[in-house]
C-alpha positions in Angstrom: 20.5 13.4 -10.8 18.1 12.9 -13.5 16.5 9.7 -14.0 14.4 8.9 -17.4 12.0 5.8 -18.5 11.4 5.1 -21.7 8.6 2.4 -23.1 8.0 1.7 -26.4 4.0 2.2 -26.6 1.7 0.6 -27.3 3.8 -2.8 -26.5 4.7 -1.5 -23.2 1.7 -0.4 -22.0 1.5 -2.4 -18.9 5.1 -1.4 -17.7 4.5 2.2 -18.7 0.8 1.8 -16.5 2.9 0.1 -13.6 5.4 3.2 -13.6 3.2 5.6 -13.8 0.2 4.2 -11.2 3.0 4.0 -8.7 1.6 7.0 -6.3 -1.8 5.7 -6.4 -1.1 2.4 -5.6 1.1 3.8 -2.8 -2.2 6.2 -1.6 -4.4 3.1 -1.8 -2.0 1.1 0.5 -1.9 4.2 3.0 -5.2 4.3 2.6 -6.1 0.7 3.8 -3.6 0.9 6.5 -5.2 4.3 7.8 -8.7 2.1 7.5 -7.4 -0.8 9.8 -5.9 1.7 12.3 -9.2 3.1 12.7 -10.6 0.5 12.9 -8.3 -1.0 15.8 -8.7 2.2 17.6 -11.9 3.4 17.4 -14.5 0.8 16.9 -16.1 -1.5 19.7 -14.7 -5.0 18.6 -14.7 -8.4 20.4 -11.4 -9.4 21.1 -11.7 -12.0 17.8 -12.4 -8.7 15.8 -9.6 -6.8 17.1 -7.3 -9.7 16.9 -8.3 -10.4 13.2 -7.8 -6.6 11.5 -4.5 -6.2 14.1 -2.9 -9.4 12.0 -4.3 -7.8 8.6 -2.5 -4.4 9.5 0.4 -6.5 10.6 0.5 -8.8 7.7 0.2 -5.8 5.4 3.3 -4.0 6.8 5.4 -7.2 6.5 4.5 -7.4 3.2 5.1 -3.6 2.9 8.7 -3.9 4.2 9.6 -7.0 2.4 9.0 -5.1 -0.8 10.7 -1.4 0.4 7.2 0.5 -0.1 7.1 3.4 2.6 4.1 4.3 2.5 4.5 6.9 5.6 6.2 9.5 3.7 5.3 11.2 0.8 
C-alpha cells in the first residue's frame, strides 16, 4: 500500500509542517515521558514531589491514548 500527501505550497504550509514534524513531535513526547520516569525513579522526592510528576506522566498518557499517539514503538 502506498499512501501520498499532497499540499499546495506555500498556502499549506502549516498542514504540510504538521505532516512532516510528526516524528519529532512523537521523539519530544517520548522524550518528556522518559524525563518523568526518571524522575519518579531515581530522584529523592517528598512524597508531594513524587505524587505531582506521577499525575503529570499519568495525565500525559491519557492524553497520549485519547489521541492514538504510541509513542513506545518506533
Amino acid at each position: 500500500m502506498k499512501a501520498k500527501l499532497i499540499f499546495n505550497l506555500p498556502e499549506d504550509y502549516h498542514e504540510w509542517k504538521n505532516a512532516t514534524d510528526g516524528a519529532h513531535m512523537r521523539s519530544t513526547l517520548w522524550d518528556y515521558d522518559q524525563w518523568l520516569r526518571s524522575k519518579i525513579k531515581y530522584e529523592d522526592l517528598t512524597d508531594e514531589q513524587y505524587q505531582v510528576y506521577q499525575a503529570c506522566r499519568n495525565r500525559l498518557r491519557e492524553f497520549l491514548y485519547e489521541h492514538d499517539v504510541n509513542i513506545e514503538n518506533g
